[in-house]
C-alpha positions as CSV (number, residue, x, y, z in Angstrom):
1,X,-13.1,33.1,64.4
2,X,-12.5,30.5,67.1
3,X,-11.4,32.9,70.6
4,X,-7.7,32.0,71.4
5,X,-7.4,34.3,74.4
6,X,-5.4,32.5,77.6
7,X,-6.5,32.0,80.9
8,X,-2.9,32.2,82.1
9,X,-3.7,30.9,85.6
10,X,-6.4,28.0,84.2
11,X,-4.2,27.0,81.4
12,X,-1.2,26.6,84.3
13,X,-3.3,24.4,85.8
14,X,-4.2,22.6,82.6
15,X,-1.2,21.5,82.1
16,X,-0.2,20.3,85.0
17,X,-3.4,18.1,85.0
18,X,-2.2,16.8,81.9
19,X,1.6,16.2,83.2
20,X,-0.2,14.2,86.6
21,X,-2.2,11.8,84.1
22,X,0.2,11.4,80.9
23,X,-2.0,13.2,78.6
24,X,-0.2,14.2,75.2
25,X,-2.7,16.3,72.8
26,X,-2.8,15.8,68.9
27,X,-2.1,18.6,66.6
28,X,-4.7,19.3,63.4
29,X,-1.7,18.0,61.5
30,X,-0.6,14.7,63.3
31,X,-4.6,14.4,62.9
32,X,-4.6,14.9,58.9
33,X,-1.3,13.0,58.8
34,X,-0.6,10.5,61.2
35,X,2.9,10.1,59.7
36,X,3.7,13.2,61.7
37,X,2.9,11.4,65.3
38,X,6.1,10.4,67.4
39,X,7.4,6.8,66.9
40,X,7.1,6.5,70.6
41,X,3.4,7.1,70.4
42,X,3.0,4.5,67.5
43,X,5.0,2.2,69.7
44,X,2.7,2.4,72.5
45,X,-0.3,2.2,70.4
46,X,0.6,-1.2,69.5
47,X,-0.5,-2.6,72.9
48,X,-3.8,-0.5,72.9
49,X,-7.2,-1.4,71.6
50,X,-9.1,0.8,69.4
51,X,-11.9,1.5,71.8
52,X,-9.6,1.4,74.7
53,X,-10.4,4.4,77.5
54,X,-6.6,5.4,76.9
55,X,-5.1,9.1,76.6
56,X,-3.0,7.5,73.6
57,X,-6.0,6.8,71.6
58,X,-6.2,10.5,70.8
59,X,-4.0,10.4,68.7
60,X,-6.0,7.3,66.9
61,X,-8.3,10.1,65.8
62,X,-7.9,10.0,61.9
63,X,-9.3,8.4,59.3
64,X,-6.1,6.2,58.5
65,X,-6.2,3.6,61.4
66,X,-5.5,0.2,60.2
67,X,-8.7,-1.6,59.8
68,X,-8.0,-3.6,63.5
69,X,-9.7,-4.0,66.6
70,X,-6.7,-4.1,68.6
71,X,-2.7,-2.5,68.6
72,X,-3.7,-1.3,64.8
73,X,-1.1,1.1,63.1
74,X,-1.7,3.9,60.7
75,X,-2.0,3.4,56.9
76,X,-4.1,5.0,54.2
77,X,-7.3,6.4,54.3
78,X,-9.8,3.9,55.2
79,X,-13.0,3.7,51.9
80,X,-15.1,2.3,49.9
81,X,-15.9,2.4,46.8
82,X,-18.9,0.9,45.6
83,X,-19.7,-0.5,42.6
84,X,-22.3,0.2,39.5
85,X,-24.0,-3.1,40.6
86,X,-25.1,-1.5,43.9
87,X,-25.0,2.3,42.6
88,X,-27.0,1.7,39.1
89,X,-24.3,4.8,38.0
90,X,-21.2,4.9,35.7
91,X,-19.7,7.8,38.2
92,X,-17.0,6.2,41.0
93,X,-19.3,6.5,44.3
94,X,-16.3,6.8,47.6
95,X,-17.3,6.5,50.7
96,X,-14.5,7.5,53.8
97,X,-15.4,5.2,56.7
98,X,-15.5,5.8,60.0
99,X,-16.0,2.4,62.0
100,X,-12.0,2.7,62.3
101,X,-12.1,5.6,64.5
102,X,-12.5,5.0,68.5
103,X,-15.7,4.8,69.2
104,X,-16.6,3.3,65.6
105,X,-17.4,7.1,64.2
106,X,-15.6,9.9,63.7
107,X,-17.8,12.2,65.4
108,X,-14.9,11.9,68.3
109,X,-12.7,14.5,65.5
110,X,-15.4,17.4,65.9
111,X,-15.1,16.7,69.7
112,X,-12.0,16.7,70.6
113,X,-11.3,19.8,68.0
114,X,-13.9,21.2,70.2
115,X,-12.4,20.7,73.4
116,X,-8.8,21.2,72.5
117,X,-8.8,25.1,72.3
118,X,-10.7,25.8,75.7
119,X,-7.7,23.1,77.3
120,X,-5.3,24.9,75.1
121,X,-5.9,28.4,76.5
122,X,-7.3,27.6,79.7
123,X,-10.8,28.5,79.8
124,X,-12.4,25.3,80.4
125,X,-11.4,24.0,84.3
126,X,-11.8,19.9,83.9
127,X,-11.8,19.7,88.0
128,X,-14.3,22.0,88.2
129,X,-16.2,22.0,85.2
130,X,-18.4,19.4,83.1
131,X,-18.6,19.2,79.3
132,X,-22.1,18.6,78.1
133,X,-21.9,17.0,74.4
134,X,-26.0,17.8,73.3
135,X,-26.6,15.3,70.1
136,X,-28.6,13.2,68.1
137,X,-26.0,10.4,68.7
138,X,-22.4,10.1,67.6
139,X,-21.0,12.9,68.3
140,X,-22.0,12.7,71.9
141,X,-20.5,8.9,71.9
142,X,-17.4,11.1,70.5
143,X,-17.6,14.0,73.2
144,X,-18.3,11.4,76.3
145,X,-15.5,9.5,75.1
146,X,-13.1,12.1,74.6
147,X,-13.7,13.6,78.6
148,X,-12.9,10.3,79.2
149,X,-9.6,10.4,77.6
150,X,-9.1,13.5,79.1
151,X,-10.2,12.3,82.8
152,X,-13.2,15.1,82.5
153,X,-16.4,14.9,83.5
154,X,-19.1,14.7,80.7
155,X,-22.7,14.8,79.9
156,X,-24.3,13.3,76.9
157,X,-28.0,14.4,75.9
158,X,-29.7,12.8,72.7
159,X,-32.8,11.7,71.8
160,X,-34.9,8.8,73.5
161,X,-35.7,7.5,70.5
162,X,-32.0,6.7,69.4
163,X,-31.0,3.0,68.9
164,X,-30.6,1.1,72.4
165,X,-26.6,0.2,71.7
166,X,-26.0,4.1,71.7
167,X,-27.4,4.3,75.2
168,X,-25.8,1.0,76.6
169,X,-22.6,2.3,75.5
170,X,-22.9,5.7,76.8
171,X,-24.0,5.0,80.7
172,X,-20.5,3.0,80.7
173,X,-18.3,6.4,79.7
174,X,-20.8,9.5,80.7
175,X,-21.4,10.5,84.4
176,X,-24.7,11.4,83.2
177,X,-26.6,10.5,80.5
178,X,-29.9,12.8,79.5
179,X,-32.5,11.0,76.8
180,X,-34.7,14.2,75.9
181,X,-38.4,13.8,73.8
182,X,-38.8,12.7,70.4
183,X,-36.2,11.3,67.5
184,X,-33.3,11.9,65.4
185,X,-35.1,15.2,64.4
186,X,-36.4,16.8,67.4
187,X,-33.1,19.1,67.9
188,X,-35.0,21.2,69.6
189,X,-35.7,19.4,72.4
190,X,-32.0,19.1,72.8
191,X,-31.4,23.0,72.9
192,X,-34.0,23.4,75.2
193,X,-32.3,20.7,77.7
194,X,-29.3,23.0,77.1
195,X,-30.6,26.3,77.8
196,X,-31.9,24.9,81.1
197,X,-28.3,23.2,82.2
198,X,-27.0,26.6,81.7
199,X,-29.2,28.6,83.7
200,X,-29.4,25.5,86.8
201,X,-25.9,24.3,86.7
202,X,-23.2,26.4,86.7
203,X,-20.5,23.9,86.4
204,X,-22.4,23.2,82.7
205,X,-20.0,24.1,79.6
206,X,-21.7,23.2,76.6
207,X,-20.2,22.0,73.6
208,X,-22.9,22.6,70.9
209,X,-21.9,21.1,67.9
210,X,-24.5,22.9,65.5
211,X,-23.1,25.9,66.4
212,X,-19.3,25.2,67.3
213,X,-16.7,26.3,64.6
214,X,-13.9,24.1,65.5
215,X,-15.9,21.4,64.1
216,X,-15.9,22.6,61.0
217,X,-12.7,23.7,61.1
218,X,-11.9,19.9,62.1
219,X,-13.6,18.7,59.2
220,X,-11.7,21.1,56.7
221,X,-8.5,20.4,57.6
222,X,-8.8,16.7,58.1
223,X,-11.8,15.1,56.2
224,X,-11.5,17.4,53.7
225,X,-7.7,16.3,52.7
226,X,-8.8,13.0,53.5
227,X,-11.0,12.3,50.3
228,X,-8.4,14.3,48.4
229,X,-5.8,11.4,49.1
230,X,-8.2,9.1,48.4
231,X,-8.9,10.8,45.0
232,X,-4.8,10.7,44.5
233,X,-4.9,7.6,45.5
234,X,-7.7,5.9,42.8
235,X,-7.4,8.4,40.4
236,X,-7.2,7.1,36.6
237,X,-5.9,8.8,33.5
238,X,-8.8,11.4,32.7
239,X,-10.7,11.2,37.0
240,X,-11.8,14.7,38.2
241,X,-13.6,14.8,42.0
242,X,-17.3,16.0,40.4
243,X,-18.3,16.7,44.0
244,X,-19.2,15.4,47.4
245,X,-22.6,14.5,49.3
246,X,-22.8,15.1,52.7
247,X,-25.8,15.0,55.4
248,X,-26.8,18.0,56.8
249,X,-26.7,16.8,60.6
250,X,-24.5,19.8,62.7
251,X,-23.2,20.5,58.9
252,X,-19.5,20.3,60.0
253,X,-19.1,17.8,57.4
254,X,-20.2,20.0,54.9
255,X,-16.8,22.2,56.0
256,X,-15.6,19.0,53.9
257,X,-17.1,19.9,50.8
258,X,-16.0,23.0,50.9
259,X,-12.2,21.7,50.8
260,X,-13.1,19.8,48.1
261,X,-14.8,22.5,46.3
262,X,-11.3,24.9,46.7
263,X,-9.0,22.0,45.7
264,X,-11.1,20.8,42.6
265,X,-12.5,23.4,40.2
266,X,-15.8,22.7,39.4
267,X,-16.7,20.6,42.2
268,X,-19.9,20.9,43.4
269,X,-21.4,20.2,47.3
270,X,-24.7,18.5,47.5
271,X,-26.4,18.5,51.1
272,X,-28.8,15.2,51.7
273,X,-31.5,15.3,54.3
274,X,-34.3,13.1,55.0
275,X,-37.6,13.2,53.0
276,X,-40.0,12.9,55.6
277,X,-38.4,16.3,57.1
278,X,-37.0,18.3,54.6
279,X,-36.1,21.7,56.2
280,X,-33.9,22.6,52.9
281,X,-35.9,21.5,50.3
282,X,-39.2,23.1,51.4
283,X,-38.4,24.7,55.2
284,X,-40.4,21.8,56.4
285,X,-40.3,19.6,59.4
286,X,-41.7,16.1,60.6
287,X,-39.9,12.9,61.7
288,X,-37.5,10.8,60.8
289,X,-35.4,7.2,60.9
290,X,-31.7,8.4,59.4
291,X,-30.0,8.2,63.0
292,X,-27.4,10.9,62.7
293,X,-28.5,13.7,60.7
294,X,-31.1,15.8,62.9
295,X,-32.9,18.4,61.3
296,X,-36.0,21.0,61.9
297,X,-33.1,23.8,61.9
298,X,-29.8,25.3,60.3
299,X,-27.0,24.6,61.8
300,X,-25.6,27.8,62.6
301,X,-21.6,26.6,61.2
302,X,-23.3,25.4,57.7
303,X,-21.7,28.1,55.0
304,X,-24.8,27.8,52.6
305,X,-23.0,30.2,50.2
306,X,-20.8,26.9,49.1
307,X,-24.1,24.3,49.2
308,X,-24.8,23.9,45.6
309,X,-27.6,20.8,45.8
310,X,-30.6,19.7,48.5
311,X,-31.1,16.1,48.1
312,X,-34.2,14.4,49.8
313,X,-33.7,11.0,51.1
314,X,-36.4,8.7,51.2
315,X,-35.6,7.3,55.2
316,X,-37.7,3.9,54.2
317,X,-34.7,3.3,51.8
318,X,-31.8,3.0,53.9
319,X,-34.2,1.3,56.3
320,X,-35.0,-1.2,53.6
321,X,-30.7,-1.4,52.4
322,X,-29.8,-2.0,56.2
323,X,-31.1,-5.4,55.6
324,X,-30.4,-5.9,51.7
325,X,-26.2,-5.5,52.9
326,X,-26.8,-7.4,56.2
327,X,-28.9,-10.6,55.8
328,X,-27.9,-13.3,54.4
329,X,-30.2,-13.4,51.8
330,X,-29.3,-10.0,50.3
331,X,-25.7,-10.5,50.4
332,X,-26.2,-13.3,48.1
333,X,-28.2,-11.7,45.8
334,X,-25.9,-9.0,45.4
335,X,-22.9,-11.9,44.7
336,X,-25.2,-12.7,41.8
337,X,-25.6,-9.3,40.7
338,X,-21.8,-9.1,40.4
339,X,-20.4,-7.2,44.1
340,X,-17.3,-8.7,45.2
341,X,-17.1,-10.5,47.9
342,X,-14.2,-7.8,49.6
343,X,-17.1,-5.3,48.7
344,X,-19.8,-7.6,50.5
345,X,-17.8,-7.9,53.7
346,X,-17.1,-4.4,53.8
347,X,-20.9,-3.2,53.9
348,X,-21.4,-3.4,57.4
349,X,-18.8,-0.5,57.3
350,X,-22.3,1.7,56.5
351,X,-24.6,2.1,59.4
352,X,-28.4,3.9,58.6
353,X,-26.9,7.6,57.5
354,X,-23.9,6.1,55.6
355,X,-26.7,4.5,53.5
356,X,-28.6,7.7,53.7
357,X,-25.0,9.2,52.3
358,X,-24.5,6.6,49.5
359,X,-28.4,7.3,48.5
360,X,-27.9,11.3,48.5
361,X,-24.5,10.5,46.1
362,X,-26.1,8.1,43.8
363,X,-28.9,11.0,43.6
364,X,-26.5,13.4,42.6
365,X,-24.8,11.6,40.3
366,X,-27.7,11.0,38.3
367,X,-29.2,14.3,38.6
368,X,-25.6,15.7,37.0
369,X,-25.6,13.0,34.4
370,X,-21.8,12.5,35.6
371,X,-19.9,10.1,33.5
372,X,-17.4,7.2,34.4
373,X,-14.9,9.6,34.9
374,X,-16.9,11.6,37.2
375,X,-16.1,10.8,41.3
376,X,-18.3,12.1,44.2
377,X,-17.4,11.6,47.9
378,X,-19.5,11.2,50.7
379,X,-18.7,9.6,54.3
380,X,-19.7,6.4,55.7
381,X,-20.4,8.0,59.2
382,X,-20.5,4.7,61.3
383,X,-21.1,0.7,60.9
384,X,-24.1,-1.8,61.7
385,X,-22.6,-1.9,65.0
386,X,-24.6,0.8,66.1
387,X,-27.4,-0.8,64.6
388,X,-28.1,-4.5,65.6
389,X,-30.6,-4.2,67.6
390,X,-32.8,-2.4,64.7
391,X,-32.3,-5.5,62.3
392,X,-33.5,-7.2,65.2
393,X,-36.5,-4.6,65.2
394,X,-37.1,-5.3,61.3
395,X,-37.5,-9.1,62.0
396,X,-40.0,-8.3,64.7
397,X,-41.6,-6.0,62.3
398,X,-41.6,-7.2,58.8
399,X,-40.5,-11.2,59.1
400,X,-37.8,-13.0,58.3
401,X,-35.6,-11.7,55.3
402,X,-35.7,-13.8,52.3
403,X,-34.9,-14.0,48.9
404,X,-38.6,-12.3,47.7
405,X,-37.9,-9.4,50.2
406,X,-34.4,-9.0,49.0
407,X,-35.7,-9.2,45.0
408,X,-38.2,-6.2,46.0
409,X,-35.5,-4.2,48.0
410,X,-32.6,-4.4,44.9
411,X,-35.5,-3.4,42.4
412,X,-35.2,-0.2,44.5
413,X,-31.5,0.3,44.9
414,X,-31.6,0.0,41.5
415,X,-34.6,2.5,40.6
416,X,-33.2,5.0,42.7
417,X,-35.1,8.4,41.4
418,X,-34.1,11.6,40.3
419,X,-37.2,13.4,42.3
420,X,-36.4,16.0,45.1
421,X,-33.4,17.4,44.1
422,X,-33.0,21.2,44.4
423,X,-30.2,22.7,42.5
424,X,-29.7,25.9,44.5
425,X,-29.8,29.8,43.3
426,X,-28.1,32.4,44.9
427,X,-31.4,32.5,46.2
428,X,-32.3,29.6,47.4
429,X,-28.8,29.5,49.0
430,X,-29.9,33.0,50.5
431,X,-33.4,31.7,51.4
432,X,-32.1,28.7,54.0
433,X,-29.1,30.6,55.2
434,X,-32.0,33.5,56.4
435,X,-33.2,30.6,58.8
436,X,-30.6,30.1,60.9
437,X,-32.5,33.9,62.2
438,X,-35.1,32.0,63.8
439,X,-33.4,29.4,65.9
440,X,-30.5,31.1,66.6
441,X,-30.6,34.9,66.4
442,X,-34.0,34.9,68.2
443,X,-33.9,32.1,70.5
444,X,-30.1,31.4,70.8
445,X,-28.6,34.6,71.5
446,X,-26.6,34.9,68.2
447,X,-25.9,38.1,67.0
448,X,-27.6,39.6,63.5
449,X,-24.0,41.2,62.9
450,X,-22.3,37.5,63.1
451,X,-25.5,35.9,61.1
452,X,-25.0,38.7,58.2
453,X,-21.0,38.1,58.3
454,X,-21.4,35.1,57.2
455,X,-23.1,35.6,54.1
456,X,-22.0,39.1,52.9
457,X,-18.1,38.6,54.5
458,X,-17.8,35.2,54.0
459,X,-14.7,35.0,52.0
460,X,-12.9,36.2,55.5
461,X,-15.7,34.7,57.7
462,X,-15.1,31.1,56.5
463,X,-11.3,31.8,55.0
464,X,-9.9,33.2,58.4
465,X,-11.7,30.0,60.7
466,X,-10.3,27.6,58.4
467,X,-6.5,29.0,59.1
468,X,-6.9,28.9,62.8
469,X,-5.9,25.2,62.8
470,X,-1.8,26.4,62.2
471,X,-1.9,28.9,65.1
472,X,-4.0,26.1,67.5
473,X,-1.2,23.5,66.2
474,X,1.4,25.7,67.6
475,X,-0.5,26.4,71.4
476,X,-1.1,22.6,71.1
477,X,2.7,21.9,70.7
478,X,3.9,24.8,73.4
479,X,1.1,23.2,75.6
480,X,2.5,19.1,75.2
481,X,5.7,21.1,75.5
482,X,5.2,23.0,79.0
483,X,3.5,19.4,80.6
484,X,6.7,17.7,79.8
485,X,5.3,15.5,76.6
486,X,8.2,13.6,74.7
């Protein structure tokens, strides 16, 4: 359970912090339904740009924006849905997109869902205090952003070895910015950075996303119901939601596929991680290039008792489809094989670990032998913009990218294989849940009692969390309330 209890004299202050700078909160619902935002909002958001440092843009963060860089409204959900020419498989792939959030992900949902409940009951002080977002990217984009919204001092830490637009972004919204060793899988190294911020600087709060349950609660009650109105939305006579694919990253995605597994019987949740450091599949380790989805641990919010699948992903595959979807010469050859061009201009929506996604789903529909009938979600994390700068890479690397390159790269979309997927036991589910011991109960300070909760209470460990959004809804509302929000 996410702690509720008030800081009286903090939360005072909160809110008059909030009142001095204009700052109205979003509710879980207004987030899952922007229908439910005030017309006055929606009237001011008209005038404001997407990536705008604006307090209104908080209540941009949903996955129904209107597809616009600027004054955008809401609609429904933003997807894709990609077709058998580019999947090789009769099941309907959907991909939820997240370039229409700020910030061009939606990491900035798990952030502010985060932040909201120390505002909310006054233990975080923003005057006094700085929120340290530790990452592997986005989400620190999301959490630097987010203090910005909320005129708070932040800290973003991720990996050196992250793509150059991430950091050129960041120094402009972070009052510090902290590039620790290694790549997208050295978590470690970002823990470590963490433990020594708390012990040096006191005014440190960090906001740990592998460990922090109001992103998965985030994820529950909004992405979750998210691919369920997509599913509403595309359904035919006959459709059922097979399942959904998710990275493994801080696993608050997976928080998705669990809502998708209690509002479709018989779903199933398959977790994708990169090959080349499969920590699931085999407790391994190693190096990566899926930006987005660090590994080498458990994150301590992933339920593993509703992870049904591991799915290894290749990472010189969604390298390889970076430039198959971009360059010129692969668009065309998918216009040959039959994509449409509304399809073609919409795959820059997928950035390297939406590919990584799309891969893990095509995987698992395969290994399931699902039918045309048959839809499995994923989520299209973030768009080439991130990403540039590694096509740019590519060129330097491997030459220019022509038609020969392009022939050799669909030969592998389309031979996409069936090898390393684990359908998971009870013990195998057992098995990777017993390793979040060794990062986190023995290095991280969590408790045994919280670790064996769980797993052996986890119908009311998991259940009661993913309430908590209606009683933080109503402190949210008495809290916009009490700064004098209209």
């Amino acid at each position: 359970m996410i702690d509720l209890k008030i800081n009286a004299a903090q939360r005072k202050k909160n809110i008059a912090r909030c009142r001095d700078k204009g700052i109205i909160l979003p509710t879980y619902a207004q987030m899952r339904d922007p229908g439910k935002i005030p017309d006055a909002i929606k009237k001011e958001l008209t005038s404001i740009g997407l990536w705008q440092v604006h307090p209104r843009n908080l209540f941009r963060i949903n996955w129904h924006n209107e597809p616009v860089e600027q004054g955008g409204a809401f609609g429904g959900v933003n997807f894709v849905e990609l077709p058998r020419a580019i999947t090789g498989s009769k099941a309907r792939i959907v991909g939820i997109v997240g370039k229409w959030f700020p910030t061009g992900a939606h990491k900035v949902g798990p952030a502010i869902s985060c932040l909201l409940p120390e505002l909310v009951t006054g233990r975080f002080d923003p005057e006094t205090k700085k929120a340290v977002w530790p990452s592997t990217g986005n989400y620190c984009r999301g959490g630097a952003y987010i203090s910005r919204l909320l005129s708070c001092p932040s800290v973003a830490i991720l990996p050196q070895g992250m793509s150059k637009e991430r950091f050129e972004w960041l120094r402009t919204m972070a009052e510090e910015v902290i590039a620790t060793p290694g790549c997208e899988s050295n978590v470690k190294e970002i823990f470590d950075k963490c433990i020594e911020l708390e012990r040096t600087r006191p005014e440190a709060v960090i906001f740990n996303q592998f460990d922090q349950l109001p992103n998965s609660l985030w994820h529950y009650n909004v992405t979750g119901p998210a691919m369920e109105e997509v599913f509403r939305k595309i359904a035919r006579p006959g459709d059922v939601v097979a399942g959904a694919v998710l990275s493994s990253g801080s696993a608050g995605t997976m928080a998705a596929g669990s809502y998708v597994r209690d509002t479709f019987p018989g779903a199933k949740v398959g977790v994708a991680e990169a090959l080349q450091c499969p920590t699931i599949l085999e407790n391994g380790f190693g190096d990566h290039r899926i930006e987005g989805i660090g590994d080498k641990h458990i994150p301590w919010i992933h339920n593993m008792r509703e992870t049904d699948a591991a799915i290894g992903v290749d990472d010189e595959l969604p390298i390889r489809f970076i430039r198959l979807f971009n360059e010129a010469a692969g668009q065309k050859l998918l216009a040959e094989n039959g994509v449409s061009q509304d399809v073609l201009e919409k795959l820059e929506w997928m950035g390297i670990s939406s590919i990584g996604n799309m891969i893990g789903a095509i995987k698992f529909a395969k290994y399931y032998e699902l039918g045309e009938n048959d839809v499995v979600f994923t989520v299209f994390t973030d768009s080439m913009a991130m990403y540039q700068s590694r096509l740019e890479e590519l060129k330097a690397e491997r030459g220019v990218y022509d038609q020969r390159q392009a022939d050799r790269d669909y030969d592998r979309l389309s031979g996409i294989s069936l090898d390393y997927v684990l359908e998971l036991s009870q013990v195998d589910k057992r098995r990777v849940h017993q390793l979040k011991y060794f990062s986190w109960v023995e290095q991280l300070g969590k408790s045994v009692e919280e670790l064996r909760a769980q797993w052996d209470d986890h119908r009311n460990y998991w259940g009661c969390l993913r309430t908590q959004s209606t009683d933080l809804d109503v402190m949210i509302e008495e809290f916009n309330a009490e700064a004098g929000a209209r």
